[in-house]
C-alpha positions, -999 to 999 in steps of 0.1 A, spaced: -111 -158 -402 -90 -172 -371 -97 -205 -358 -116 -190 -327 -136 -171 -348 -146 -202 -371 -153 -221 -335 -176 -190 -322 -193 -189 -357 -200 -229 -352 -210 -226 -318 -237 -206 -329 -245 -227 -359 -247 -257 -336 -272 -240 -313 -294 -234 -345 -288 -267 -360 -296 -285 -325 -334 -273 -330 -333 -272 -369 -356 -306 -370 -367 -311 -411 -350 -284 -422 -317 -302 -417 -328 -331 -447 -334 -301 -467 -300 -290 -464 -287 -329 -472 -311 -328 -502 -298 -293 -513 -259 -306 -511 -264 -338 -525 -281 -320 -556 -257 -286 -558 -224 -314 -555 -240 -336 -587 -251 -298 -606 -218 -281 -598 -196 -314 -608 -177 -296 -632 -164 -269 -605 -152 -301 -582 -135 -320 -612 -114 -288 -622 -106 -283 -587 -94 -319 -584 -74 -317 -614 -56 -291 -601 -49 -307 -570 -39 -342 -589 -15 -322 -616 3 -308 -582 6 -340 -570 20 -355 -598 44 -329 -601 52 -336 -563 60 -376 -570 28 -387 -553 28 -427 -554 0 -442 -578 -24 -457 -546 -23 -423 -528 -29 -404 -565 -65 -429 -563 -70 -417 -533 -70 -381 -542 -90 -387 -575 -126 -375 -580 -146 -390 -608 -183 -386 -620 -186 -416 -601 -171 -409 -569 -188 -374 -569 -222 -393 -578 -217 -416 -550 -207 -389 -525 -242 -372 -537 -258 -407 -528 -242 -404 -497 -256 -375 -488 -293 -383 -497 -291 -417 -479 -280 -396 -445 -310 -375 -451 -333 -405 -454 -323 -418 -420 -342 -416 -391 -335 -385 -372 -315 -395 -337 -321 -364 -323 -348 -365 -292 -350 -400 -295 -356 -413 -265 -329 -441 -250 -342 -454 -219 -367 -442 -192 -378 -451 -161 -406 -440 -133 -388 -437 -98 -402 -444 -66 -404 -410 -56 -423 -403 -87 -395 -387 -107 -400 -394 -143 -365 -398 -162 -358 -403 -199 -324 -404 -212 -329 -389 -246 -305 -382 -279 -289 -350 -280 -263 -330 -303 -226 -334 -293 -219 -301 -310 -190 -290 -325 -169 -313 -340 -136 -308 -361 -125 -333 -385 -84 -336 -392 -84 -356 -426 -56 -364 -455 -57 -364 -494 -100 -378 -496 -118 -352 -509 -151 -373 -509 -144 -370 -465 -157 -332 -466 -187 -345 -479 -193 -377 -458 -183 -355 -427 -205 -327 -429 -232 -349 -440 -233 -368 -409 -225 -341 -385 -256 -318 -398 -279 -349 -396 -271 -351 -362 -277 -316 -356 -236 -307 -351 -216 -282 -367 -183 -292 -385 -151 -275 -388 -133 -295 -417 -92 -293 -417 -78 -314 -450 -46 -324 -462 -27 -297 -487 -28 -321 -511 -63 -319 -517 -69 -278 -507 -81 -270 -542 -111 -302 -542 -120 -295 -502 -122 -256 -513 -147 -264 -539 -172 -290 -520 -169 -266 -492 -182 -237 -510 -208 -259 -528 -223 -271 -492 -220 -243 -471 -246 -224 -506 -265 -253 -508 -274 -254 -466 -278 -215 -466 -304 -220 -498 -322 -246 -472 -325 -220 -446 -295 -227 -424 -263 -208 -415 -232 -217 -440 -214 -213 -408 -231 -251 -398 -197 -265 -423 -168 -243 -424 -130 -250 -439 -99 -242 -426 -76 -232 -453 -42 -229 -437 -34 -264 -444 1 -262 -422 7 -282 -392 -1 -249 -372 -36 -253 -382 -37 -291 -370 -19 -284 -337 -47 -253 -330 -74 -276 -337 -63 -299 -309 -65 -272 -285 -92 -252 -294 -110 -257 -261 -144 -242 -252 -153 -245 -290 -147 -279 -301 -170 -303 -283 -146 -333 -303 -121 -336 -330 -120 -368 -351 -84 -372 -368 -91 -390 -402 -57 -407 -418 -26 -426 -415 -13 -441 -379 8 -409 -379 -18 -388 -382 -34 -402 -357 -7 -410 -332 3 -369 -336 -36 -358 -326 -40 -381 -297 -10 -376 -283 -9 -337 -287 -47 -330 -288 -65 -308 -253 -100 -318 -263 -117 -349 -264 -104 -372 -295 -122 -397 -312 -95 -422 -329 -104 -434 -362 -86 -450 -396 -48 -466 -387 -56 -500 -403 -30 -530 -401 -59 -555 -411 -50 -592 -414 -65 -623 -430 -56 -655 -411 -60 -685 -436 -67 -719 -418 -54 -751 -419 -91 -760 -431 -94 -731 -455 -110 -734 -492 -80 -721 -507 -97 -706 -542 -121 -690 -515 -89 -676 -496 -73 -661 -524 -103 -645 -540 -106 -626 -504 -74 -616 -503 -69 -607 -543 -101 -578 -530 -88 -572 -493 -54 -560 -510 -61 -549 -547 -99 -536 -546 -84 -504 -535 -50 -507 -514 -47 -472 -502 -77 -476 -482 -78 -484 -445 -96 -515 -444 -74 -528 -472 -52 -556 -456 -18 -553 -451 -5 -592 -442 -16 -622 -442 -11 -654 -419 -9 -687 -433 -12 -723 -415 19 -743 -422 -3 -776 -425 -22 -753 -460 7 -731 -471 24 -755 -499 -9 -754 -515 -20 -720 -507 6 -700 -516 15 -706 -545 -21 -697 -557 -27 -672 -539 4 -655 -552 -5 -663 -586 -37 -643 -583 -20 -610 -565 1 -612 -593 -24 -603 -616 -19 -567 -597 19 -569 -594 15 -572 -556 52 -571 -540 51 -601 -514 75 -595 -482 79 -629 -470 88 -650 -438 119 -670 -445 92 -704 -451 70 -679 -473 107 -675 -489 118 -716 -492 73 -721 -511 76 -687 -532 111 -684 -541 137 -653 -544 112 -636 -558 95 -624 -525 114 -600 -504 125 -607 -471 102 -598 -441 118 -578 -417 100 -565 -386 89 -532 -388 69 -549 -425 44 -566 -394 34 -529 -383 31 -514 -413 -1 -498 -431 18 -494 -465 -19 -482 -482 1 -496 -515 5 -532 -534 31 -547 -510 22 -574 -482 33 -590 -457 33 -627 -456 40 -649 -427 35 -689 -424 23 -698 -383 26 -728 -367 -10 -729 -356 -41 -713 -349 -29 -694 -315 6 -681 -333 -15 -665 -357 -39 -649 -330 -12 -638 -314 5 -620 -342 -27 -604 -344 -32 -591 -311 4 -577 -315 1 -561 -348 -31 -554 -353 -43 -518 -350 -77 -531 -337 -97 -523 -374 -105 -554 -395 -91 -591 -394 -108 -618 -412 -101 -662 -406 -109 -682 -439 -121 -717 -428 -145 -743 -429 -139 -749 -392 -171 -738 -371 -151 -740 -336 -126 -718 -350 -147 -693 -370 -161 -685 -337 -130 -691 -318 -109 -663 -339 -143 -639 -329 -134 -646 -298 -103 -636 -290 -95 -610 -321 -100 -576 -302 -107 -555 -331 -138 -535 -344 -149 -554 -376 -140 -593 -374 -149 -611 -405 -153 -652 -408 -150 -654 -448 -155 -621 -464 -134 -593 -472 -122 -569 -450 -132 -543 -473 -165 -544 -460 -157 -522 -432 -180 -493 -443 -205 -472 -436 -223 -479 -463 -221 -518 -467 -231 -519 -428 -260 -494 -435 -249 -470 -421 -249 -451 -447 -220 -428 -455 -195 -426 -426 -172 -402 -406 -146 -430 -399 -143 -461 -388 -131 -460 -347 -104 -482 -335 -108 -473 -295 -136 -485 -272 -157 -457 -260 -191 -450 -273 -179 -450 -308 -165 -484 -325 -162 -494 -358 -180 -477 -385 -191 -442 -374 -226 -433 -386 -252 -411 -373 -261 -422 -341 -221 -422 -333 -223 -386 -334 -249 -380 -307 -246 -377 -271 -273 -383 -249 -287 -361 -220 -312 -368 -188 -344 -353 -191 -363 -354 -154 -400 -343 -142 -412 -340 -112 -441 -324 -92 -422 -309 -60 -399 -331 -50 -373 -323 -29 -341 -345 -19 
């Protein structure tokens, strides 16, 4: 099937799906039970996947990445069901208003559609996408990375049986198996069918679909996330946050990638908190005054370490001067997903909220808390780094438009 035939097939789904009210939990229910019955289809696919990538010298963080486990595959199921228990956004009424003229308006929830999801080597993202877009009544066109074809194959063919069983066309999720850049570079300009496309990976991933893409984009994922630690900091507190924002799982995009110390803290930070991300064998890339606390045994900052997502045990580590150096590094580095200040300072907890233009900013907690889930959200599509209706974690109610709904009794203008 072409890619314009896929976007007429889900352009009809949508239209079902738009009016498909209860029947669209039965579908959830349905995948969240076929994905936990059929676990042994997914695991063999995976294994396929993960021997290729072996062969293929796939680095250790990106090889979690692409790993499903009973667990992951029960927690995707979980996913799934907790969508289905959500309130249904569609119809739900926004705002309304009686106008002088008698008019009666509501602005009420609505379907956006179609939407295509561009993701990389996260098999568990076919499920959390097309969970969320059927809740909200839109069809999904999924387009994953070669690198988990085999895995996306198999929980595509799961879902679209288990949403047909529940009385809904299969077409409502649908996979695209060319897995060449082709396929990415139609996506972005298949106009008239996509309503949105929502690229799901690394900053080049990203940068490539917004920069290439002819219908509307949502930008989700690039995360150069920071932790600022304070002159005022706990410093046991500091390293325990940043031993989980960086180890917990680094190939993750609300993993962070450097951290900002104050000068008047860093003699007596440093040292432990290197001490605990050695427990993980965490390569340190240092400012020359990380260099003169640490020792030789860092590696030598250089700029381009400040901008990147490595989604791997390194990190960058830079000592500031003060407060405002660090929150400027930030607002020049940052990709605008998750920073986080450790301090007992209440002024500057609320001052770093302040100023740090980003969508999740933490005063002493982990970044890794950026998620669908731990927000209750739910599972999530991605976590949006622009400004439009969408920011942050994207759960249901992300996926929705909204349209005006008017009465009147004869009016005329």
């Amino acid at each position: 099937m072409t890619l314009t035939e896929m976007g007429q097939a889900a352009k009809q789904a949508a239209a079902e799906l738009a009016l498909a009210g209860a029947k669209k939990d039965a579908a959830l229910r349905a995948i969240a039970n076929a994905l936990e019955n059929q676990e042994r289809k997914l695991l063999d696919a995976n294994e396929l996947d993960l021997k290729l990538a072996r062969q293929s010298g796939m680095r250790p963080a990106m090889l979690d990445r692409l790993t499903l486990t009973h667990e992951r595959i029960a927690g995707m199921a979980k996913g799934v069901r907790d969508v289905a228990a959500q309130e249904d956004p569609i119809g739900q009424v926004v705002e309304g208003s009686v106008r002088p003229n008698g008019l009666e308006i509501r602005r009420v929830r609505v379907p956006l559609g179609v939407i295509g999801i561009i993701f990389e080597a996260r098999p568990n993202v076919a499920a959390d996408a097309s969970a969320l877009c059927l809740k909200a009544g839109n069809a999904v066109i999924l387009r994953g990375g070669k690198e988990a074809i085999h895995s996306n194959t198999a929980c595509a063919e799961i879902m679209r049986a288990a949403v047909e069983s529940a009385g809904l066309p299969e077409d409502c999720i649908q996979l695209v198996q060319d897995t060449t850049h082709a396929s990415a570079d139609a996506m972005m300009n298949l106009t008239g069918y996509l309503d949105v496309l929502i690229p799901r990976g690394g900053r080049g991933l990203i940068r490539h679909v917004t920069e290439n893409a002819h219908v509307p984009v949502i930008q989700t994922g690039a995360g150069n996330c920071h932790v600022y630690v304070d002159d005022s900091a706990d410093i046991d507190m500091a390293a325990n946050i940043i031993y989980n924002a960086k180890t917990s799982r680094p190939s993750v995009c609300n993993a962070i990638e450097t951290i900002l110390v104050h000068q008047a803290i860093a003699k007596q930070a440093l040292p432990v908190i290197a001490a605990r991300l050695a427990e993980k064998n965490v390569e340190l890339r240092g400012c020359p005054r990380t260099r003169r606390i640490l020792g030789e045994s860092v590696v030598p900052a250089a700029e381009e370490d400040w901008e990147t997502e490595y989604d791997d045990y390194i990190l960058a580590v830079r000592v500031v001067d003060s407060m405002e150096q660090a929150l400027a590094h930030i607002a020049k580095y940052s990709t605008g997903h998750s920073e986080c200040i450790v301090t007992n300072s209440y002024d500057h907890a609320r001052l770093f909220q302040q100023r740090v233009d980003s969508a999740a900013v933490y005063v002493n907690a982990s970044t890794r808390f950026t998620d669908g889930g731990e927000f209750g959200l739910g599972a999530e599509i991605g976590i949006s780094t622009q400004k439009l209706h969408a920011r942050g974690p994207m759960g249901v109610r992300q996926l929705t438009s909204t349209k005006f709904l008017i009465m009147g009794n004869g009016q005329v203008r």
